[in-house]
C-alpha positions in Angstrom: 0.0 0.0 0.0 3.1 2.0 0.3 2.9 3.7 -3.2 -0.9 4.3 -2.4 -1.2 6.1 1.2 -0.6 9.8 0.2 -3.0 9.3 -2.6 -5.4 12.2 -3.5 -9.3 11.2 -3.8 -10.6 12.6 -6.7 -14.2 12.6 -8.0 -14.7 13.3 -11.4 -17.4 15.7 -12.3 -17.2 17.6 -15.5 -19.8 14.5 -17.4 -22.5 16.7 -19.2 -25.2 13.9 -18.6 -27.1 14.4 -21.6 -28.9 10.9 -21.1 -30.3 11.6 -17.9 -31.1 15.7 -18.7 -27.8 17.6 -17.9 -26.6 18.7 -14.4 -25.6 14.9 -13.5 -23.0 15.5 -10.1 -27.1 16.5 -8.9 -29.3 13.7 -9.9 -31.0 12.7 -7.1 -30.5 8.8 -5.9 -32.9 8.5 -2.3 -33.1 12.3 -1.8 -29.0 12.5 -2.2 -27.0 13.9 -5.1 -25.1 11.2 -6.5 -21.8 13.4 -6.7 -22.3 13.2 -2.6 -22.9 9.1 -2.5 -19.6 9.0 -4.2 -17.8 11.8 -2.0 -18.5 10.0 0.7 -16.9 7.1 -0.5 -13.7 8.9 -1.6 -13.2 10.7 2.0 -13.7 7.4 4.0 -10.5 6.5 2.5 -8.6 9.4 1.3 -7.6 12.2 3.7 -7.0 14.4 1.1 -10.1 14.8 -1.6 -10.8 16.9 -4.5 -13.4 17.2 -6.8 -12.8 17.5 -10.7 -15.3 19.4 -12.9 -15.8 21.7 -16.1 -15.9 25.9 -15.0 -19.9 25.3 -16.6 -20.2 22.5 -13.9 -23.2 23.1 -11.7 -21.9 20.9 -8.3 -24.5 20.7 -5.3 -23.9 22.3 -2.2 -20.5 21.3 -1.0 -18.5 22.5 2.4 -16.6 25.8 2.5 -13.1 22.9 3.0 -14.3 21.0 -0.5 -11.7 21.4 -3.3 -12.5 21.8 -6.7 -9.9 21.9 -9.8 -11.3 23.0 -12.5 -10.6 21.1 -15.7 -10.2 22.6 -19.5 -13.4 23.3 -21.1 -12.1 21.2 -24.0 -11.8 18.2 -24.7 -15.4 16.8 -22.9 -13.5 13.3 -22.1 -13.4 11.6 -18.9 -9.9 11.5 -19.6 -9.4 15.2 -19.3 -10.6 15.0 -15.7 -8.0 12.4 -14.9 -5.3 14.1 -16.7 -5.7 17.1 -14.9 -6.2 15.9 -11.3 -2.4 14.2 -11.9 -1.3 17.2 -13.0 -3.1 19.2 -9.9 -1.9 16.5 -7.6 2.0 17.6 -7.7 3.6 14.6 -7.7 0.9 12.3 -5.7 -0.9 9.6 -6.9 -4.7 10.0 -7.7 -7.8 7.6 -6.8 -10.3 8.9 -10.0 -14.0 8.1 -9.4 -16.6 9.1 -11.9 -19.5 10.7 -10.2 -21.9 8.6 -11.6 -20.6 5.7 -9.4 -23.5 5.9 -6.7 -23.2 2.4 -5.5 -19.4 2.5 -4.9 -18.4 1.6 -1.3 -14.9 2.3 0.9 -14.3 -1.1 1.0 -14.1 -1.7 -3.3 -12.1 1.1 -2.6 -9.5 -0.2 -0.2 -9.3 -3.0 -2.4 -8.1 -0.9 -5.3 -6.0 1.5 -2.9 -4.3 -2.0 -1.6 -2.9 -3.1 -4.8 -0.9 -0.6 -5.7 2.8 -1.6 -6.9 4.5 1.6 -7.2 6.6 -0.1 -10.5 3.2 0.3 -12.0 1.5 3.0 -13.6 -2.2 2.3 -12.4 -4.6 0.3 -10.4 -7.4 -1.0 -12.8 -10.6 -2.7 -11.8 -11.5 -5.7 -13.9 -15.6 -6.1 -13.1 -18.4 -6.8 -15.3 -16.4 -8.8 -17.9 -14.2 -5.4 -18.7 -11.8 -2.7 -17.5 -13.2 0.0 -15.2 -10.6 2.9 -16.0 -13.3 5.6 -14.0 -12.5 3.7 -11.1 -8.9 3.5 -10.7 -5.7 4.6 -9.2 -3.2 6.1 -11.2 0.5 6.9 -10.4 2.2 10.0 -11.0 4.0 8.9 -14.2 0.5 8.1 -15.6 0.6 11.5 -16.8 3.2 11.5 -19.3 0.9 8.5 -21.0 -2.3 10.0 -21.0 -1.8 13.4 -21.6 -1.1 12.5 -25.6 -4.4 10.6 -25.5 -6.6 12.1 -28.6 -10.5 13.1 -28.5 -11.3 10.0 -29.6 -9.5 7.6 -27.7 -11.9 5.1 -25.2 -11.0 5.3 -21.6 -10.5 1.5 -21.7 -8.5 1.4 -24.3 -6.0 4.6 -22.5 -6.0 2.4 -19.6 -4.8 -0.4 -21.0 -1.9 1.4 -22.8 -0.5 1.9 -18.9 -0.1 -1.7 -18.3 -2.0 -1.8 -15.0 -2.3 -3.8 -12.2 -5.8 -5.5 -13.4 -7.6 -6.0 -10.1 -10.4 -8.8 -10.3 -13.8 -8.1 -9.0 -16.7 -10.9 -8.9 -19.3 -8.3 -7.8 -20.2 -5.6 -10.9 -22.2 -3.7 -8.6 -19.9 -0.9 -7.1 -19.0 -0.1 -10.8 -22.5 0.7 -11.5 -22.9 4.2 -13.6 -26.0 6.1 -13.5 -26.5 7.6 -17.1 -29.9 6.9 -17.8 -33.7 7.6 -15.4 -34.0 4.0 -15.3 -30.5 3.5 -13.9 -31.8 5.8 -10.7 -34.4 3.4 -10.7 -32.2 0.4 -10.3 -29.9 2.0 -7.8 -32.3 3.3 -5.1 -34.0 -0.1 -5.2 -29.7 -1.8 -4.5 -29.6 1.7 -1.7 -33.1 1.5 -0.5 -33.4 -0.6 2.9 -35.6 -3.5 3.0 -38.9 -3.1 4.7 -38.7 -4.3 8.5 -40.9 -7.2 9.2 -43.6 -6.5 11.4 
């Protein structure tokens, strides 16, 4: 865990959410904006947490101590967010979560924070039969690979090109994204407690 513990805890929150109507870091999941379900994640396991979005970004109410970096306005690409936050980070590695990730826990996230090998560019999650690069931690020579990605290029696909640690999960679930009304639907019923017997 060595090349992990200074690690900066970065949510990333510049997404337009077209398919679910815009504003996305606000969608509500059980009366809570999902950008929050996922900060709360981050900070049980980060010390130090930041939040990456687009200066057109309109983030929920966040404390007075929350920072934000703002990203270039150009190119709208995950891969911008991440990209910057290693740039921002001076040197430290970064945990990147997309915001969209509302049924992430701490505990996927120790996992990931756990297998870092500092002789290795990134920490990928492997879930759901594919790589989950919006989920991941990155090392500080990361940088120098994915700043050259183009406009074009899949998250996966950059991800790969880092040679990662490819951390196995047999649960999907934490690496859930919310891009669509019927994906709210499907997390609030995985968040919502079960009724109590009577």
């Amino acid at each position: 865990m060595e090349g992990s513990a200074s690690a900066v805890g970065v949510v990333l929150a510049g997404g337009q959410g077209k398919r679910i109507g815009g504003d996305k870091a606000n969608v509500a999941v059980e009366g809570r904006p999902l950008l929050r379900w996922v900060l709360a994640a981050v900070e049980a396991v980060c010390p130090s947490v930041a939040i990456v979005a687009k200066r057109d970004t309109v983030l929920p109410g966040l404390r007075a101590s929350t920072r934000v970096w703002i990203e270039p306005d150009q190119p709208r690409h995950p891969l911008t967010g991440i990209v910057h936050a290693l740039r921002e980070a001076a040197g430290r590695p970064i945990l990147a979560c997309a915001t969209d990730l509302v049924l992430l826990d701490p505990a996927t996230l120790r996992a990931i924070l756990g297998a870092a090998d500092p002789s290795r560019l990134a920490v990928v999650p492997f879930a759901g039969g594919e790589l989950q690069p919006l989920c991941a931690l990155y090392q500080p020579g990361a940088l120098r690979v994915l700043q050259r990605f183009e406009a074009g290029t899949r998250a996966v696909d950059a991800a790969a090109e880092l040679d990662p640690v490819v951390l196995g999960f047999d649960d999907p679930q934490p690496f859930f994204n919310v891009n669509a009304p019927e994906d709210v639907l499907h997390a609030s019923a995985v968040l919502r407690p079960p009724p109590r017997a009577r």
